[in-house]
C-alpha positions as CSV (number, residue, x, y, z in Angstrom):
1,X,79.0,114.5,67.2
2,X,81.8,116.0,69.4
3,X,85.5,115.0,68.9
4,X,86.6,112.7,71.6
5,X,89.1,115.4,73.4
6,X,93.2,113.9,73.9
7,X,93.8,114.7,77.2
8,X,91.3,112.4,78.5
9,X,94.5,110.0,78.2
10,X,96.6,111.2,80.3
11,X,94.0,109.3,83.0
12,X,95.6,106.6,81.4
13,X,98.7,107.6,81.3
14,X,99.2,108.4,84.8
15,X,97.2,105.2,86.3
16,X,100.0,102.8,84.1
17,X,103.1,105.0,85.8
18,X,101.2,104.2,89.2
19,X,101.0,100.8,88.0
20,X,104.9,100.3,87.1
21,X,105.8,103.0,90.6
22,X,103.8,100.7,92.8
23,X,105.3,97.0,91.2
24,X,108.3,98.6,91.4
25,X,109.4,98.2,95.0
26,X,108.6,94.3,96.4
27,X,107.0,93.9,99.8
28,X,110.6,93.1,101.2
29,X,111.5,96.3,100.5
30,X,108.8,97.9,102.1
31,X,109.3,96.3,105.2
32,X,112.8,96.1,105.3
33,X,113.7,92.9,104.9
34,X,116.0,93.1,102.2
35,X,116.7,96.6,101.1
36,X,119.0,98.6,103.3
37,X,120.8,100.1,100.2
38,X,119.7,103.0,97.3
39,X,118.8,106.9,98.2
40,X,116.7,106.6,101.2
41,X,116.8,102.9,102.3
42,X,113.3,101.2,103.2
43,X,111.8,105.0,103.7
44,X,112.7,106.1,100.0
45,X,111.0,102.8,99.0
46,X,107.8,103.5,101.4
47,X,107.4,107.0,99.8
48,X,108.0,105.9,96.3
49,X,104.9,103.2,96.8
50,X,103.1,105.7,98.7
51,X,103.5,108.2,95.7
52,X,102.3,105.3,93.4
53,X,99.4,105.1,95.7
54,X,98.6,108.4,95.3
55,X,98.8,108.4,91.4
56,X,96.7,105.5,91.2
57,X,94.1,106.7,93.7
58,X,94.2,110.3,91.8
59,X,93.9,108.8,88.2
60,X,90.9,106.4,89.2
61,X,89.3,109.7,91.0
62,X,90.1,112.0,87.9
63,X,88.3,108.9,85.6
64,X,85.1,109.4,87.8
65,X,85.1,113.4,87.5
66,X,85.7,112.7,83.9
67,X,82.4,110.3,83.6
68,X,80.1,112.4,85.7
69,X,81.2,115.7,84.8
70,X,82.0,115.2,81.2
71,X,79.1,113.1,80.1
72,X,76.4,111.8,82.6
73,X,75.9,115.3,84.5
74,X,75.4,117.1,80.5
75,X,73.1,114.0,79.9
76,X,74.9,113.8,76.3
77,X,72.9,111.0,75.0
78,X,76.2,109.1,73.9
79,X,78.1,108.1,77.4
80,X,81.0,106.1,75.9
81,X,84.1,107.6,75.8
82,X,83.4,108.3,79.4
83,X,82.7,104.7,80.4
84,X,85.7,103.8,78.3
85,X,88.3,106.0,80.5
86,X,86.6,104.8,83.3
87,X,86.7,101.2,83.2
88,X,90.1,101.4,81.5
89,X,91.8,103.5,84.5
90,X,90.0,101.1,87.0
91,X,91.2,97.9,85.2
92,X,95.0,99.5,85.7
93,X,94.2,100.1,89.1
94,X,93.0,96.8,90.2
95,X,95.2,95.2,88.0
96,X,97.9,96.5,90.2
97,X,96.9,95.8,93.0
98,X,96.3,92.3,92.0
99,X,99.9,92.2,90.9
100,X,101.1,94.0,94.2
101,X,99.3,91.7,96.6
102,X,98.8,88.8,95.1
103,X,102.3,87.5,94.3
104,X,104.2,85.4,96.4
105,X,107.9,86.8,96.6
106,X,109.6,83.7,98.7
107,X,110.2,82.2,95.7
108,X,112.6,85.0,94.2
109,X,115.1,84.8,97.0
């Protein structure tokens, strides 16, 4: 049986520094509500989510190519470790966006 290869973690890796980019910044902030301060103001904190974004988008995509390429396109009759970077790059994902857009933030201020 072939070796699971390492840098099918760095899926991981990436999708839980998109998680931590995007949870970062709070909707305020975003908006413009209450940030006016730091490097760029609410633009800085509208490119630092929109960078998350992209991580998280590019992680999830990178999971998929990673399935398909690596195991279902070869037809290798053991599909796991592909299944398992998959689903664990899409629970990051939706995990935060779940914490992103399902909070309520009145109550911090």
């Amino acid at each position: 049986m072939e070796e699971f290869n390492h840098s099918y973690h760095a899926c991981g890796v990436i999708a839980t520094i998109a998680f931590l980019m995007i949870n970062a910044v709070s909707n305020g902030q975003v908006r413009g509500d209450s940030y006016s301060e730091g490097c760029l103001g609410q633009t800085g904190a509208r490119i630092w989510l929109f960078i998350g974004f992209m991580l998280a988008f590019g992680s999830l995509i990178a999971s998929m190519w990673i399935l398909f390429g690596g195991y279902v396109a070869k037809e290798k009759p053991i599909v796991y470790p592909g299944i398992a970077v998959f689903f664990q790059n899409a629970f990051i994902f939706f995990g935060g966006l779940v914490f992103k857009f399902g909070r309520m933030e009145d109550l911090w201020q």
